[in-house]
N, C-alpha and C positions, 0 to 999 in steps of 0.2 A: 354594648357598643352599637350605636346607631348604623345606618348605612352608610353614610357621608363619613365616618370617621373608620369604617372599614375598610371602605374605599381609599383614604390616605391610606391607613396601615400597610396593605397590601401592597397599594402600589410602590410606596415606600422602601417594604421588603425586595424589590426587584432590584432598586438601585443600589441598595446597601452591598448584594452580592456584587455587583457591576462597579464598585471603587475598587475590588481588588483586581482590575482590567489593567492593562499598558493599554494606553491608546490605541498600538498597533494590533491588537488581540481584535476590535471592535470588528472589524470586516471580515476579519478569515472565516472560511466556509475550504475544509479542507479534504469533508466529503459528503454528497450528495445530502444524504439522510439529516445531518447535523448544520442545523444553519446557524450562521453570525449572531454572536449578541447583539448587534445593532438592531438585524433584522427580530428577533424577540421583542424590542427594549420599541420598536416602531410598531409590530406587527399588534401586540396588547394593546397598544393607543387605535391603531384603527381601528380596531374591534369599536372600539367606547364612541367612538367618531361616527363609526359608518352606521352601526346598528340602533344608535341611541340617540346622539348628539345630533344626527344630520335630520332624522325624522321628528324630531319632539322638541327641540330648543328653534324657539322663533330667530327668524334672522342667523342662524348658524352660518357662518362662512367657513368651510373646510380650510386646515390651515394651508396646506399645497393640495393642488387637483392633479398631479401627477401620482401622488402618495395612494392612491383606491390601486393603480397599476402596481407599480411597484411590493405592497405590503398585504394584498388581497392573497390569503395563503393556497385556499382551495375553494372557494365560494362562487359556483358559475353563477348563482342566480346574481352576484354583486358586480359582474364585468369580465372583461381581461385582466390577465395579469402576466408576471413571467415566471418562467420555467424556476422549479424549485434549486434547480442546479447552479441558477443565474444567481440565487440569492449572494454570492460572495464576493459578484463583481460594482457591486454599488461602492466606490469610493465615493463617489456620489450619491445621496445628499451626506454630509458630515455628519458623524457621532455627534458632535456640537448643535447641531442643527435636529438631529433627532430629540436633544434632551430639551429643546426648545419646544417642539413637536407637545413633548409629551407635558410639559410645562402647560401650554396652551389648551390643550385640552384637558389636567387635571383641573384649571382654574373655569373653564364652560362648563366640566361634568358639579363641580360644589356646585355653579349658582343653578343647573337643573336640581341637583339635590336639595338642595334650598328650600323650592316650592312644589318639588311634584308631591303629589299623594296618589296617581292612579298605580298600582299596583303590577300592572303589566311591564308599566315600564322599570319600575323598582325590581319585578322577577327578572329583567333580563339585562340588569345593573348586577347583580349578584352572577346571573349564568357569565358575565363577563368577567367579575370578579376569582368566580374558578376556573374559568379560562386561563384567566394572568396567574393564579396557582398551578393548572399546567404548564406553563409556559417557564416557570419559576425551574419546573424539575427538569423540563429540558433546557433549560440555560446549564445547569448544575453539568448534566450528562452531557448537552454537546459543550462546553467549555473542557470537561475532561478530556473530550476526543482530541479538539484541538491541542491542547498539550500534552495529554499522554502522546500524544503522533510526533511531538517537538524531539528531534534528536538528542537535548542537553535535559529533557524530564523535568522541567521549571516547577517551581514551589507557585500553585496562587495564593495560598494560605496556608501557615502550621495549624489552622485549625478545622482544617478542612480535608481531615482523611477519609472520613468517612467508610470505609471497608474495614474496620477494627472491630465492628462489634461481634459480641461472642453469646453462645444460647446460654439462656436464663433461664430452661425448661430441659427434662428429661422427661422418657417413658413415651406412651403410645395412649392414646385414645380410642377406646370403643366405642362405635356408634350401631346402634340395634336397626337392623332395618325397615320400613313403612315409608309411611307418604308424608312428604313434610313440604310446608312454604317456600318457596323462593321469591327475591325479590325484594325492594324497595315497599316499605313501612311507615310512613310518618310524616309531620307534615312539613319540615325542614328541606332547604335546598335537595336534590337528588339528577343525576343524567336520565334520556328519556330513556337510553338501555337499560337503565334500573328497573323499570315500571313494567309492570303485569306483572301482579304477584299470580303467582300459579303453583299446582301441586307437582310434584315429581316424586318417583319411588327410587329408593335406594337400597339395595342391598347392605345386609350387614359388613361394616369396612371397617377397618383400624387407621390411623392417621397418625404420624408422627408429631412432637409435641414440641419439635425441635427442627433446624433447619440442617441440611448438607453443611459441612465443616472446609477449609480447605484441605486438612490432611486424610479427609473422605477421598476427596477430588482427585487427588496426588495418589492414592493407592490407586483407583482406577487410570490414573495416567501411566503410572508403573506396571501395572497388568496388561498393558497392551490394550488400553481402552479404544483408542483414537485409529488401531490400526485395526481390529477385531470387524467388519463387515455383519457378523451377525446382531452383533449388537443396536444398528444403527441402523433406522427406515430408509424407506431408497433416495429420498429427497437427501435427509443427512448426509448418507452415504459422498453423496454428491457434488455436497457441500464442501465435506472435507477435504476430499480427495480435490475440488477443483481450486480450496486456498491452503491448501497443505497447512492443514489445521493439527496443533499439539498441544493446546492449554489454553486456556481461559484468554479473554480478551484483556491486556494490559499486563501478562505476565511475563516474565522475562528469564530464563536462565543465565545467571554469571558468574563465573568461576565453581560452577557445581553447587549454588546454592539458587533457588526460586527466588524471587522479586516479585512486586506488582507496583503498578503506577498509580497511585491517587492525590487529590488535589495537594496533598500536602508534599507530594518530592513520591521518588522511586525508595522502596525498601523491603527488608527482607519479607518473604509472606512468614504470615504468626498463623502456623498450622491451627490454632484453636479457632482462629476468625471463621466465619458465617462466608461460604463461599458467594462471589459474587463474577457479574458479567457472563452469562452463560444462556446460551441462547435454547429454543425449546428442544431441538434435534439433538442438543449436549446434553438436556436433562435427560430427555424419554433411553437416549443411550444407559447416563447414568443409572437410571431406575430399573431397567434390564438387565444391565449387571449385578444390579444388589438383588435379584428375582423378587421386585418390586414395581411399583408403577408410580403413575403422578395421580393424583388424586384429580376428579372431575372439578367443575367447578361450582355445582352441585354438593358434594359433597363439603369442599372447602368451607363454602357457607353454614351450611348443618353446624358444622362441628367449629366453627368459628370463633361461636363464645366463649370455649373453652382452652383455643388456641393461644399462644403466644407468637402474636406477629407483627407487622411492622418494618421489618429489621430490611427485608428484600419484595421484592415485585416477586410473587411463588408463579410460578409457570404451570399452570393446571392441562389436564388433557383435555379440553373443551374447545371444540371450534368456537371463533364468537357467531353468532348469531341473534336472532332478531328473538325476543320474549314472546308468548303468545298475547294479542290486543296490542303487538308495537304498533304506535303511528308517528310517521315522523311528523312536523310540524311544517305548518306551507313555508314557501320561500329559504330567504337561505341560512336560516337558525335549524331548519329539517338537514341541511348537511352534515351537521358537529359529526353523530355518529353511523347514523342510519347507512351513511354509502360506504360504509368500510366493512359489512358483514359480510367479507369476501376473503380466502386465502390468508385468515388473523386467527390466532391461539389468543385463548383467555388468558390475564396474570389475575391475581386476586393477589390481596391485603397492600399494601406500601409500603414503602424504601425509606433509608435514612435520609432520601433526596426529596421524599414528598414533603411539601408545604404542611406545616401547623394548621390541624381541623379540615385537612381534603383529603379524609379517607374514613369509611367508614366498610361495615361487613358485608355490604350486597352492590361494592364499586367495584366494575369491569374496568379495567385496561384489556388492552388490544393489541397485538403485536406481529409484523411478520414472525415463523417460526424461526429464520436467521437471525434476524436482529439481536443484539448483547451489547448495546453500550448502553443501556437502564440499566439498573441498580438490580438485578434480577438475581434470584437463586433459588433451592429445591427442596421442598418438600416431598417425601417418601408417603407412600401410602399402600394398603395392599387387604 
């Protein structure tokens, strides 16, 4: 598949999720962190606009000049913009008006794809391209937020549970310890936090081969997990006690049986499923209680090929940080990751929410440790 016809594909894929929308879904923004589909379904078009279209295609006319304010997410080198909070007061411009937006500039970005051949600009046709695959898995997560938070538990789709899956792997993995690679390999797309392959030593560890369960979860919720203080770092601790925290995000107690909300409607939780929505202060607790831990992300890598993953975002105990030989890139393509190696937990491997072909064994995500509305769950290790 050519670039030009990845480029449909992809963008394609955004829409296809966005017909199962009520008009009225398009704007809500019902908290901070989780913004409106509108604002995704405009925010990937500026990306293609501002970084590509506006420098390289002669005569390019932006299609609104108000649109760099509005849809500019975090890019100071590219302007003002407004508060991410703001994102969900735009009734203004229309969804209508957006799919125009995007219309307009899928038909500029073909006729650049048409005739370019310099390479630079095709690498950052593509870095746009996994952008809008980002942006894919948070449509998926913050559209859950938005209706799992709906009081009536609305259905977007029966085919869209997504939290059913169950482990296809048992037993433990040994890993001998020495100095092994880390890092990005090859000569395929990759983020710049992937790069600087380098050595690191690892002790000999063991690795589970399997993920947390929910009726893992449920025993430690029953043990007194959520009230136990020792179990739980002081930030945790914190946490809990300041949202009177008792179960996973989107679960529900009714009539003495658990529930959990996903795209497909509210229902019973299936104790076999692959726990999910669990922030890192949830896991590192969990891990403590099993007198186990979370695997680095170091090690997650090592032992990667051998793993069975996919299934959840794995919460690893590694701060993110910067590779040794990071540099970020000038201007405002040096944003994507570099200024967030601050107060973020590593995940490693992908969710049933990641995009087809954006993930591979040496791709960081990045997370506050509160955050749980990704697709997130636990890996044991010790």
């Amino acid at each position: 598949m050519n670039v030009s016809e990845k480029y449909k594909d992809i963008r394609m894929q955004t829409i296809a999720f966005c017909k199962h929308l009520h008009i009225e879904d398009y704007a809500l923004q019902v908290v901070q962190f989780a913004s409106p589909p509108k604002w995704h379904l405009a925010h990937t078009t500026w990306f293609f606009e501002t970084f590509i279209l506006i420098p390289n295609s002669k005569n390019y006319t932006p299609f609104n000049p108000d649109f760099n304010f509005l849809f500019n997410s975090y890019y100071n080198n590219v302007g003002d913009r407004i508060l991410q909070a703001s994102r969900g007061n735009m009734s203004r411009p229309s969804t209508d008006e957006i799919y125009k937006y995007r219309e307009y500039v899928d038909a500029k970005m073909q006729e650049l794809l048409a005739e370019v051949s310099d390479n630079t600009i095709i690498d950052l046709v593509i870095l746009g391209l996994n952008h809008e695959q980002q942006h894919q898995e948070l449509l998926i997560t913050d559209v859950k937020y938005m209706l799992g938070h709906n009081p009536l538990f609305p259905v977007f789709n029966k085919e869209y549970n997504l939290v059913s899956d169950v482990n296809s792997h048992t037993g433990t993995i040994k890993i001998n310890g020495g100095v092994y690679e880390i890092g990005y390999q090859g000569n395929d797309f990759c983020y710049d936090n992937e790069l600087g392959v380098h050595k690191v030593y690892v002790d000999d560890f063991e690795i589970n081969n399997y993920l947390v369960t929910n009726s893992d979860f449920i025993e430690f919720m029953e043990a007194g997990g959520y009230a136990d203080f020792n179990l739980w770092l002081d930030d945790g601790w914190s946490w809990v006690n300041a949202n009177n925290i008792n179960s996973p995000m989107y679960w529900h107690k009714i009539e003495g049986d658990w529930h959990c909300y996903s795209l497909s409607g509210l229902q019973k939780i299936d104790p076999l499923a692959v726990l999910c929505h669990i922030n890192y202060y949830e896991a590192n607790a969990f891990a403590e209680w099993k007198g186990m831990r979370l695997p680095t992300e170091f090690e997650w890598e090592i032992a990667a090929q051998q793993l069975d993953w996919g299934k959840r975002w794995e919460w690893t105990n590694s701060a993110y940080l910067a590779y040794p030989r990071f540099k970020k890139e000038n201007g405002a393509v040096g944003e994507y990751n570099g200024k967030f190696m601050s107060n973020r937990m590593v995940l490693r491997g992908a969710s049933v929410a990641t995009s087809k072909d954006h993930s591979r064994t040496t791709y960081r995500n990045f997370f506050n440790p509160t955050e749980r509305w990704q697709y997130t769950g636990i890996r044991l290790a010790k």
